[in-house]
N, C-alpha and C positions, 0 to 999 in steps of 0.2 A: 639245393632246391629251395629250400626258407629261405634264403637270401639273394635266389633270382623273387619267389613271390614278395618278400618285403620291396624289393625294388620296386617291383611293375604296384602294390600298394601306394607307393611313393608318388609313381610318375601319377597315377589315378586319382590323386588327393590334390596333388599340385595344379594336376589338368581343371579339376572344379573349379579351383581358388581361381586359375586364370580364369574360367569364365564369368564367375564373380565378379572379379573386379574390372572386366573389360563391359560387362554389362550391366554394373553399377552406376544410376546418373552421375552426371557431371556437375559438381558446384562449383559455380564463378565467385570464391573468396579468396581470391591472389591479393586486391588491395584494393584501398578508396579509389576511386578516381574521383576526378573534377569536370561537369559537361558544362559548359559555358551556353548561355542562349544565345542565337542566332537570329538574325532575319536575313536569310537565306534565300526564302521563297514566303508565301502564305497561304495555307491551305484552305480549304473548303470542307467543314466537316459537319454531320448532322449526327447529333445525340438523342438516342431514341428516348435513354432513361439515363439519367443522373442524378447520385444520392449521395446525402454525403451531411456529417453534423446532425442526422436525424432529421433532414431536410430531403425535397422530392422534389425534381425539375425534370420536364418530359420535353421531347422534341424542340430542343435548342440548336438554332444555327446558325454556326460558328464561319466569319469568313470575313474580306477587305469591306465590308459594306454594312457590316454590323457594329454596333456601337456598345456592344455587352458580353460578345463573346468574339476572340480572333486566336488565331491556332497560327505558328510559327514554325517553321523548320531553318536551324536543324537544332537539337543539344547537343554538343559535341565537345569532343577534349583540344580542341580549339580554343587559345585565348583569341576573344575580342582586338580587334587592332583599330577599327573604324572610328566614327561619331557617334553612334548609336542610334536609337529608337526611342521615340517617347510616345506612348500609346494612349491616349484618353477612350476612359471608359463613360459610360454612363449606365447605373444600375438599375434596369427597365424588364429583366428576369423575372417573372413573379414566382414564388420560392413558396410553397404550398398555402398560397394566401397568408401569408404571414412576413409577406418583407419583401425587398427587392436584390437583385445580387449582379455582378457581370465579373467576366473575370477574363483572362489571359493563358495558353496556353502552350509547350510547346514539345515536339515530339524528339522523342532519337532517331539515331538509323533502324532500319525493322533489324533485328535478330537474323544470322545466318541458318543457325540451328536452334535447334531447342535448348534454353539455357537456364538454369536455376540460382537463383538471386539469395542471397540471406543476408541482412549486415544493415546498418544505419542508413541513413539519407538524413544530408543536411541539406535546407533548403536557406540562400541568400536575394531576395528579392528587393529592388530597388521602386520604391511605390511614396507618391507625395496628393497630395491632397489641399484646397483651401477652399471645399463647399465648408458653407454656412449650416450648422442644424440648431433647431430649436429644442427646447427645455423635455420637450415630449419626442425630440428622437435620438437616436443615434446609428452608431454601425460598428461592425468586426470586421475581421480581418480574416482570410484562411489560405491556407495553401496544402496543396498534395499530389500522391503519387500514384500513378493510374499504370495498368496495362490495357493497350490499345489493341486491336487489333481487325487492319483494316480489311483484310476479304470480307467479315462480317458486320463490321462496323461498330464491333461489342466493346464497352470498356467498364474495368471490373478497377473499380479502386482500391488500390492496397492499405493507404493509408493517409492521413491529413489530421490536419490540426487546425483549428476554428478558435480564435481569440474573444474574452470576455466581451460582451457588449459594452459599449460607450454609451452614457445618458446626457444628453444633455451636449456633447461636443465631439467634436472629429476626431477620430481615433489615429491618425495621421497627418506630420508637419508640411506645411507650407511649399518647404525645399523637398526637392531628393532624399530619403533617409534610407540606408541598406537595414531590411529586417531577416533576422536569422532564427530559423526556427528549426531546433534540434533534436527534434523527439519522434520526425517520424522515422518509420522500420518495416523491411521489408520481409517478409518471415516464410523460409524455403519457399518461397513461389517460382515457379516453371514457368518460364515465356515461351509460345512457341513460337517456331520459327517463321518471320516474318511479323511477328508482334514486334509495338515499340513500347520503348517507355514514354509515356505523357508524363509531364510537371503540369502543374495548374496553379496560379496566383488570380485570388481577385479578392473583393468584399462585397459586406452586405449591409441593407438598411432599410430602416422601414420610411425611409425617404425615398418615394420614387425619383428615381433620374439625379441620385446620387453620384457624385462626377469624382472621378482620381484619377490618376496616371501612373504608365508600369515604365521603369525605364528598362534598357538594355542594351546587350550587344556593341559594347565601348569599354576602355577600361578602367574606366571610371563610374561608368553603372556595370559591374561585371555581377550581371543577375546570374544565379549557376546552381547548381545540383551538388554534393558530392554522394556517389552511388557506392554502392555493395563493390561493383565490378565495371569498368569499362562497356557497353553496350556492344562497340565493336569488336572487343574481341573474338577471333575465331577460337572456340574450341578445337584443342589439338584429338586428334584422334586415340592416341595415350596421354590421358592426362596426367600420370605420372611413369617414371622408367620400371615401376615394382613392375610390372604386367611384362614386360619387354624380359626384365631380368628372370623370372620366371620362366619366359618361355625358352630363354638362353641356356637354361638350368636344364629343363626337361630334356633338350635335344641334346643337351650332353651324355642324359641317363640313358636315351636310345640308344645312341651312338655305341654306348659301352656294352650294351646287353647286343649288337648287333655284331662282336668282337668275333672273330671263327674261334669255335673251342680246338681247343687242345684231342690231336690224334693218338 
């Protein structure tokens, strides 16, 4: 009798743990990947609020006709094979009365399921410049990392990095130059499903109609991401075999207690 009840204890304790760990989120840290940008298509997007460096920008819209904000799909683990894109900007944003900004942006595939991100983001952007500023202006640089999310139109940024201001000269060469900026991080955040990830490159100045260019989508501008996690990947429904091997275990221990005793 103790040793039918220790058993049926057993299968009771192991029963929990499976549902533990089947109903544990799922974190996407299998490995970096690499999303290459794309001009794929060009979207149309309107930003009701955007914030970011301790800076405020309301109702910006982003689309083929604007010359401060253009949103691209797709980022994808796609290498570039084409000629590219070279996109001019002009910084005509007004950035809480204090400067002017335009920038570049572009999306993933949306999320199948709801997925949890945690791990670095390197960001490699290809950006040249040869406006003239005088003695009294200058401009920065920034880039980051957003979650979108289009039934609402919300986007919550996770993270970014905004470059010391320039006095007096352009903070940007002449030619094409790839800048790499390695510090931003995305920290346990949840996407849900049908959310994507936005990247974001542009600058700022307190030079209205501040002019540069973003290259991309070639592989020679290969402007790119690398992420936490692949965006497409599907979450497998056991994201690891413990839960499987558990349950392999348990139908074992029925099986034995189900044994016909002895007459």
């Amino acid at each position: 009798m103790a040793v039918r009840l220790q058993k049926l204890a057993s299968i009771l304790w192991l029963a929990v743990l499976m549902i533990f760990l089947l109903g544990a989120p799922v974190f996407a840290q299998q490995a970096t990947s690499t999303l290459y940008f794309h001009d794929t298509s060009e979207l149309i997007f309107t930003y009701h609020s955007f914030q970011f460096a301790g800076f405020q920008v309301s109702n910006i819209q982003a689309g083929p006709n604007s010359t401060s904000a253009r949103v691209f799909q797709t980022a994808s683990a796609s290498p570039p094979t084409g000629n590219g894109l070279a996109v001019p900007l002009s910084a005509n944003i007004s950035v809480s009365n204090q400067g002017y900004m335009a920038f570049v942006a572009w999306v993933s595939n949306p999320f199948p399921v709801n997925v949890t991100l945690d791990g670095n983001v390197v960001m490699h952007v290809w950006i040249a410049s040869n406006d003239t500023l005088y003695p009294w202006q200058g401009s920065e640089f920034f880039v980051g990392v957003a979650d979108y999310y289009a039934p609402t139109g919300s986007l919550h940024v996770l993270d970014y990095y905004a470059s010391n201001a320039t006095a007096g000269y352009n903070g940007f060469t002449n030619s094409p130059n790839e800048y790499v900026i390695s510090t931003l991080h995305i920290t346990q955040h949840q996407f849900q499903a049908g959310s994507m990830l936005l990247f974001f490159a542009g600058a700022g100045s307190n030079k209205q109609g501040y002019s540069f260019t973003v290259y991309f989508d070639s592989p020679t501008w290969a402007s790119r991401a690398d992420v936490p996690a692949d965006p497409s990947l599907t979450v497998a429904e056991f994201p690891s075999v413990a839960p499987l091997a558990i349950l392999i275990f348990l139908l074992s221990l029925i099986e034995v207690e189900r044994k016909p005793r002895n007459r």
